[in-house]
C-alpha positions as CSV (number, residue, x, y, z in Angstrom):
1,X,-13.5,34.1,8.8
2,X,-15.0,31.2,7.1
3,X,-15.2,27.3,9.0
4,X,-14.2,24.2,6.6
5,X,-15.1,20.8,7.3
6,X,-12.7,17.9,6.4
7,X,-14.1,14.1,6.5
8,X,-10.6,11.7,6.7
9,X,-12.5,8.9,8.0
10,X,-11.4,5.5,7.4
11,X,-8.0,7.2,5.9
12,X,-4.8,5.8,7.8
13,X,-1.9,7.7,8.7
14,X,-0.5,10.1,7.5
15,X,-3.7,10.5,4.8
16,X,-5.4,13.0,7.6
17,X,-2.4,15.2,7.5
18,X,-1.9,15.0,3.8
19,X,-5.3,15.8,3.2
20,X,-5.7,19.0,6.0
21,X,-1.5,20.0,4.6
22,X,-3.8,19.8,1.0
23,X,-7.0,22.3,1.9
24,X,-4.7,24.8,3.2
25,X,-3.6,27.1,0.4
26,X,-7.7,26.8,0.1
27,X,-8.0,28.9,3.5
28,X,-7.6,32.3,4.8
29,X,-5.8,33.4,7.7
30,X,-8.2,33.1,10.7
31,X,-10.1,30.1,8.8
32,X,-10.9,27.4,10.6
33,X,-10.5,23.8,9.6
34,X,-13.1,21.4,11.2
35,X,-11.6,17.2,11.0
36,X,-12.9,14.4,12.3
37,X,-10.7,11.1,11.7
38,X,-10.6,7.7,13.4
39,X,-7.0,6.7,12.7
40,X,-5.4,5.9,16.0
41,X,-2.4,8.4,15.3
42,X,-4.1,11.2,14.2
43,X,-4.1,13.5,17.6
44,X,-0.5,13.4,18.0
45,X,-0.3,14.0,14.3
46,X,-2.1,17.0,14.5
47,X,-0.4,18.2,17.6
48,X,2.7,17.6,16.1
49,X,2.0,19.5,12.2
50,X,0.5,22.3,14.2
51,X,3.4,22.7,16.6
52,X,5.5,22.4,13.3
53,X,3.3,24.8,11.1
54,X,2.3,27.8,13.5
55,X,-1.1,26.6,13.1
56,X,-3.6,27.2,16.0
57,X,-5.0,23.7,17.4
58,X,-8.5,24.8,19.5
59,X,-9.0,21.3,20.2
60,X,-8.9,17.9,19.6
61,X,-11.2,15.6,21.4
62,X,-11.7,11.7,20.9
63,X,-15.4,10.4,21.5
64,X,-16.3,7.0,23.2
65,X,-15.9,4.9,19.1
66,X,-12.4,6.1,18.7
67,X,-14.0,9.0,16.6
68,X,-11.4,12.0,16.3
69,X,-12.6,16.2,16.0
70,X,-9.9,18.6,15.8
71,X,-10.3,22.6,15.0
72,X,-7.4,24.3,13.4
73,X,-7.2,27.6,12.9
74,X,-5.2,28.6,9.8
C-alpha cells in the first residue's frame, strides 16, 4: 500500500475532483490518496465522488485558513 499526495491548492471547483478522478488509474487498490485544497466546495465534493465511486473517505478535515485535507483510499 503506497500514500500519494495531491496539491489542488488555489484550483476552484471542480479542478480538485478532476485532478484526484485523474491520479487514479495511477493507484492501487488499498492506495491512499493524500489532498489538501482550499476551494470552498471541495468537502462536499469529495464526500459526494466518494459516495458515487466506492471510494473510502478516512477523513476530511478543514483547518482554521479554510485549508482542506482529505484521505481517500482507492
Amino acid at each position: 500500500m503506497a500514500t500519494q499526495k495531491l496539491d489542488a491548492l488555489g484550483l476552484k471547483c471542480p479542478q480538485p475532483i478532476l485532478k484526484v478522478v485523474a491520479l487514479i488509474p495511477t493507484m492501487n487498490a488499498g492506495d491512499i490518496l493524500e489532498v489538501e485544497a482550499d476551494c470552498p466546495s471541495f468537502p462536499p465534493d469529495i464526500k459526494a465522488w466518494c459516495g458515487k465511486t466506492g471510494k473510502t473517505l478516512l477523513m476530511c478535515s478543514t483547518d482554521a485558513n479554510g485549508k482542506h485535507s482529505a484521505q481517500i483510499q482507492i
